[in-house]
N, C-alpha and C positions, 0 to 999 in steps of 0.2 A: 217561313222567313229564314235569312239566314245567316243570322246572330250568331245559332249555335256553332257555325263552323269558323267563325272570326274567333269567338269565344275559347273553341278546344286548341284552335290554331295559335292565338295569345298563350294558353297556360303552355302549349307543347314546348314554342321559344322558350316561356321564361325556365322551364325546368332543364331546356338546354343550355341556356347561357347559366344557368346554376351548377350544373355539373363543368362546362367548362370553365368556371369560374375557379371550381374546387381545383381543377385539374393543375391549373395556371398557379395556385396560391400554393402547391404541393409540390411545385416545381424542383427545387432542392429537399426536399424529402426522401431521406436515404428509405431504400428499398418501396417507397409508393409506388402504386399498380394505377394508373389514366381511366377512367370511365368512359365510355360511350351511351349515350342514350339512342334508344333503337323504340321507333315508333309504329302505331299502326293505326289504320285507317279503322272509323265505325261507322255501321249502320242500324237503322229502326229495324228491329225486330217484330214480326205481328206473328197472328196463330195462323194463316195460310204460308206463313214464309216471307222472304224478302220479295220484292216485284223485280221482273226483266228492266224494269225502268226507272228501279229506285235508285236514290241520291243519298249520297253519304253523309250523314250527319256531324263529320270532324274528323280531329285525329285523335287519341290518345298516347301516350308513353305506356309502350308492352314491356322495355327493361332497361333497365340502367346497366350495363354489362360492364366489368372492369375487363381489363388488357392486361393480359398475365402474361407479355412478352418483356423480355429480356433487358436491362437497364444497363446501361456502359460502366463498368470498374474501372474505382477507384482508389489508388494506393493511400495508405496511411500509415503513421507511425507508433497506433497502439496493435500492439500481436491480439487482441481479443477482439481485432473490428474483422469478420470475415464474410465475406459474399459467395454466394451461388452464383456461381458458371452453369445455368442449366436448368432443368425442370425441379420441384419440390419447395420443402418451406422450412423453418426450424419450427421445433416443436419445443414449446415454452411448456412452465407448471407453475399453476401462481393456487396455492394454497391443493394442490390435485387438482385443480380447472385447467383442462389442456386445452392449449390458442397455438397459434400457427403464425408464422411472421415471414416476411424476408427480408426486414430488415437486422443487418448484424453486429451491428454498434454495442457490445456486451463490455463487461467490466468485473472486478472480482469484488464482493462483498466482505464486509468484517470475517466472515466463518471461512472464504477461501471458494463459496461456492460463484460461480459464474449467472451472470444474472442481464437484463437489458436495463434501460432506463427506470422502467415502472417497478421493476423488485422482480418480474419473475425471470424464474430459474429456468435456463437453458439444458433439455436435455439430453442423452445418450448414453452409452455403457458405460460404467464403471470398471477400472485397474484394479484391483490386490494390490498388497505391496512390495510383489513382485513383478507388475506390470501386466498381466493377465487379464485380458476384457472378457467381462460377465458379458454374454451377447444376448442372455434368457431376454429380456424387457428391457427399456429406455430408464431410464432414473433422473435426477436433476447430477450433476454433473459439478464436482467437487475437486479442487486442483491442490493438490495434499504439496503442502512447504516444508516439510518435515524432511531432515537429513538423511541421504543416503546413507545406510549401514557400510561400514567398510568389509569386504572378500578378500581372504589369506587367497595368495598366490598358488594355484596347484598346477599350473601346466607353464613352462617356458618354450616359446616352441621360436628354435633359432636355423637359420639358413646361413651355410657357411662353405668356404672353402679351401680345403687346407692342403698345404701344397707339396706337391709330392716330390720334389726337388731336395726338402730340407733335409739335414742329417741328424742322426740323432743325437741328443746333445751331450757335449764332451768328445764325441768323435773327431769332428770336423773333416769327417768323409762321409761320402754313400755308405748307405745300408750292405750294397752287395758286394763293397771294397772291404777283404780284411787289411790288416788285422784286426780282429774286434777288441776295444778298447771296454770298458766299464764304464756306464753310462754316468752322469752325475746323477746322485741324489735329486729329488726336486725339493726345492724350498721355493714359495712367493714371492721370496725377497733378493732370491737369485737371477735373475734373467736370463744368464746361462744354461740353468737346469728345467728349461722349458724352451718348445716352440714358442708358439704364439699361446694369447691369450685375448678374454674379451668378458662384458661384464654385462649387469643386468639388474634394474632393481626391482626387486621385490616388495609384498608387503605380507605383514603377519595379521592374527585374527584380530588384532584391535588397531589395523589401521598402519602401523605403525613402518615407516620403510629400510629397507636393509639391502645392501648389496651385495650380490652372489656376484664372485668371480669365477672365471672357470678357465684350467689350465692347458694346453691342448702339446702333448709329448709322446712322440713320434718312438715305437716298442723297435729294439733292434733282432730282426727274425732269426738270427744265427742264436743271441743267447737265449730269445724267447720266444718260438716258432708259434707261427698263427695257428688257430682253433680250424680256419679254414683253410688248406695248401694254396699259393699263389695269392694269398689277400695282404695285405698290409694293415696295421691296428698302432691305435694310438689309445694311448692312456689318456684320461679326462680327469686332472686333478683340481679340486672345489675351494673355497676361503667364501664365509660368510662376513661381511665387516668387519675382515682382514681373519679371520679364526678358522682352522683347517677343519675339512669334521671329512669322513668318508661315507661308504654308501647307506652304512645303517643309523646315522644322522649325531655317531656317536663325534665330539672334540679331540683331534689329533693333540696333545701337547706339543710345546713349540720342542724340546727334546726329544720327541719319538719320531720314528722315519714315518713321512706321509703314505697315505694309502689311498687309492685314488677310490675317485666314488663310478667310476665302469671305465668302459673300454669302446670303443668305437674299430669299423674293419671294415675295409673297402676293398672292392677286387681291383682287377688286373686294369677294370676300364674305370675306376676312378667312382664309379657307384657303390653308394653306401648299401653294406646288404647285411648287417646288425650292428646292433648296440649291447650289452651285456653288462650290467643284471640288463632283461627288457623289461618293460613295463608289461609285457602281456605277448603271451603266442602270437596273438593275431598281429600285433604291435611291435615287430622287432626292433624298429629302429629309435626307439623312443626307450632314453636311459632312465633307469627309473633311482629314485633315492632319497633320501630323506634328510631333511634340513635339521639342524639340532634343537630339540625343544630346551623351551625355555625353564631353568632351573636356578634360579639366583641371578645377580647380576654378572657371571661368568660367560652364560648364553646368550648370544646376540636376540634370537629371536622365537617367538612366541605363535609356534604351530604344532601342534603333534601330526598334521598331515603329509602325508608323503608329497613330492616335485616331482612331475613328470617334466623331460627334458628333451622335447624331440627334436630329432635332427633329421626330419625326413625332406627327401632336397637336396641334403647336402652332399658334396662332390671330395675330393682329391683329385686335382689334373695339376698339371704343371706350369699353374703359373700362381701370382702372388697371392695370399692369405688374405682372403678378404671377409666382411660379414653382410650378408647381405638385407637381413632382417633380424630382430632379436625383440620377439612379444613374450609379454606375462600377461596373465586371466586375472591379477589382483587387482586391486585399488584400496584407496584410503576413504575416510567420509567425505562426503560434499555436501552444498548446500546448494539449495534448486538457483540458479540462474537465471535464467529464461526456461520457458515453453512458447511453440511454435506448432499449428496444426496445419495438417499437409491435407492434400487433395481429397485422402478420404476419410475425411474425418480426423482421424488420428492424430493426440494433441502429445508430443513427446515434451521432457523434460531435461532438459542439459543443466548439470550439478558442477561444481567448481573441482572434481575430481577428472573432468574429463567423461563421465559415464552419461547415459541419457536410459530415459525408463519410460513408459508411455503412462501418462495419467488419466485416460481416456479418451473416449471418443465421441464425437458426437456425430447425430443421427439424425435424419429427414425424413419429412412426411410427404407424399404424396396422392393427388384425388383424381377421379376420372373426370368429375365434374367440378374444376375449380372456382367456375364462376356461381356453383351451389354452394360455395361459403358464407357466412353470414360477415361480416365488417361488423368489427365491436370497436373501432378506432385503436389509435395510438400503434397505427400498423398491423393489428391483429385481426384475425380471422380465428372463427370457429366453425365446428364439424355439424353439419344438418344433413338431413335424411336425400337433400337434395345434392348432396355434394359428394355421397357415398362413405364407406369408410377409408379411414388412411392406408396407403402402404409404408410402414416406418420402416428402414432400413438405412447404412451407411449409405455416404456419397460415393460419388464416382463411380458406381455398382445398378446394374438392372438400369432402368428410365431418370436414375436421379441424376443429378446435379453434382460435378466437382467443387471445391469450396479451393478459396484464394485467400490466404490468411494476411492480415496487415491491409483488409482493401475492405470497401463498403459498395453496395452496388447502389448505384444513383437512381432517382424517379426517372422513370422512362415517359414523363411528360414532354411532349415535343410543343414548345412553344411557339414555332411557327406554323404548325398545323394548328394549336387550338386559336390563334391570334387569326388568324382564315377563319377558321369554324365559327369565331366570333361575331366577325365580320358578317357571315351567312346568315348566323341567327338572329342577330339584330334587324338584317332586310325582310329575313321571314315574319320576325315580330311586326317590322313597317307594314308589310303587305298584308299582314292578315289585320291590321286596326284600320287600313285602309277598305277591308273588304266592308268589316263594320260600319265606317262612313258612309262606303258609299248606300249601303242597304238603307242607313238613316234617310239618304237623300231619295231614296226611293218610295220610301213610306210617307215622308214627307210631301214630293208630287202626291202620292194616289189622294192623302190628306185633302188636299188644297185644292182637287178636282172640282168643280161646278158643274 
């Protein structure tokens, strides 16, 4: 009779329009994965084997398979919603129980740790607080709000050009025109007894800012011949928030003649070829000198570390005095602003100082056999012996996946393909209760035979 195959034919449909039913209801389900049901035919098994002429007893459901292709991004406006561009999953920790997601809709907890909806922790390497990722193991993943320390300034490094036109001051002639005249003293408050000048600010070990002036006066070579024949040198005279100090970081009184904190020499073509004192043999053109430590409310500012002041770059040719850059390595405290995580992983932190630090990163798992994951719902998947073990590693690296932060990747249900598929399995289900009928009608004749 053949009931059984209307019968296997019945449960096949309804377990198809059950899975595309789910499909359809998951539709907006950030990061859902679409199922397919994949069927197979059966037959009676005996102890000689199957016969050349036997008939198949139905169909069965051999797997519900999920579609672990690719879902369309989309932007959003919280920085913790991030999707995969690509192969992998995140790897959550909910008490030490590792699950696997691709949905990325995360948020930050009381404690500052990152977490999804249901409380587990998102994870990857952990920062130092110096920004340093532990890469040994994945951990859950903690976004520290905690203020940036402030860094005393130790390196100024400025690009400039000083013009070889100018005279020295008090002359009001060329260098190579005598008579030579006695230069003017420099004072900061003079104009006259200086080139040019330019400024910079700094900060000390507690944050604190100060600005370094610095005075740029052009040496007359007749009363004071260069260290190197045919070079030209300029003195570099310093003011800290307006207070004179020279190169060993000592305060000039406003009564004592200034003393410049080095010297600067440029050849014939206008390249810098030292600085003096230098910061280092290898480092000639980087002035070295020392800022005045702080000693009462007398001294502006508060470092016992030496400035390095490079001026490597920098030119004399003969045209106007310009500066072309002027960096410091310091800053003051900040408080975290924002963080933003880039392609691979990598979550930096932007502080109200201007500085950024990386707070971690996060990490992906990958399976050979992903349709061997177990579904524990709420988007999650777990590790079975069918699925192999994971490969955790950053994104954007080896088979994984780039991550798009501020975006969520959409369920990759296609609604007008399962809305068709519906359609089909509902005929299949017709056709197979029609097979049923008609068998009834069949048994019925042989019944009613005479």
């Amino acid at each position: 009779m053949g009931f059984q195959q209307g019968l296997s034919g019945l449960n096949a449909a309804s377990k198809s329009l059950d899975v595309i039913g789910n499909n359809i209801s998951n539709a907006n389900t950030v990061g859902f994965k679409q199922a397919q049901v994949q069927f197979a035919d059966v037959y009676a098994n005996s102890l000689s084997g199957a016969s050349a002429n036997a008939v198949g007893i139905g169909v069965k459901v051999s797997n519900i398979a999920q579609q672990f292709t690719q879902g369309n991004i989309s932007s959003t406006n919280n920085p913790l919603d991030i999707a995969i561009n690509g192969n992998g999953f995140f790897r959550l920790s909910t008490n030490g129980a590792i699950s696997y997601t691709r949905n990325g809709q995360f948020q930050l907890d009381k404690n500052g740790d990152i977490v999804n909806a249901q409380g587990a922790h998102l994870t990857g390497y952990i920062a130092d607080s110096n920004g340093v990722l532990s890469t040994g193991s994945a951990a859950p993943i903690n976004i520290n709000t905690a203020d940036i320390a402030p860094a005393q300034t130790s390196k100024i490094s400025g690009v400039m050009n000083l013009d070889s036109r100018e005279y020295v001051p008090g002359t009001q002639k060329p260098v190579t025109i005598p008579p030579v005249i006695t230069p003017i003293a420099f004072s900061p408050t003079d104009p006259t007894s200086y080139n040019k000048s330019t400024s910079v600010t700094v900060f000390d070990s507690l944050g604190n800012s100060h600005v370094v002036q610095t005075y740029y006066v052009r040496i007359d070579p007749v009363t004071t011949p260069p260290a190197v024949a045919g070079s030209i040198e300029w003195n570099v005279f310093s003011t800290v928030d307006g207070n004179r100090f020279d190169a060993t970081g000592a305060l000039t009184p406003a009564a004592s003649p200034a003393s410049p904190i080095g010297k600067l020499a440029f050849d014939n073509l206008g390249k810098l070829i030292g600085a003096n004192p230098a910061y280092a043999p290898t480092d000639p053109r980087a002035l070295h000198f020392k800022v005045p430590v702080a000693s009462g409310a007398v001294t502006p500012i508060n470092t016992t570390a030496d400035i390095r002041f490079d001026y490597t770059n920098s030119t004399q040719f003969g045209s106007d005095f310009s500066v072309s850059s002027m960096k410091q390595d310091g800053f003051t405290s900040g408080k975290l602003s924002k963080f933003n995580t880039s392609k691979d992983g990598t979550i930096v932190g932007s502080y109200t100082n201007g500085q950024t630090k990386v707070l971690g990163q996060v990490v992906l798992g990958s399976f050979t056999n992903s349709n061997g994951l177990q579904s524990l719902g709420d988007n999650q998947w777990a590790e079975t012996a069918a699925s192999g073990q994971p490969l955790v590693g950053p994104p954007n690296s080896g088979n994984l996946g780039a991550l798009t932060a501020s975006a969520t990747e959409d369920s990759n249900t296609d609604l007008t393909g399962e809305l068709v598929n519906m359609i089909t399995a509902q005929r299949v289900y017709q056709a197979n209760a029609q097979t049923i009928k008609t068998q009834d009608q069949v048994m019925q004749t042989i019944v009613n035979l005479r």
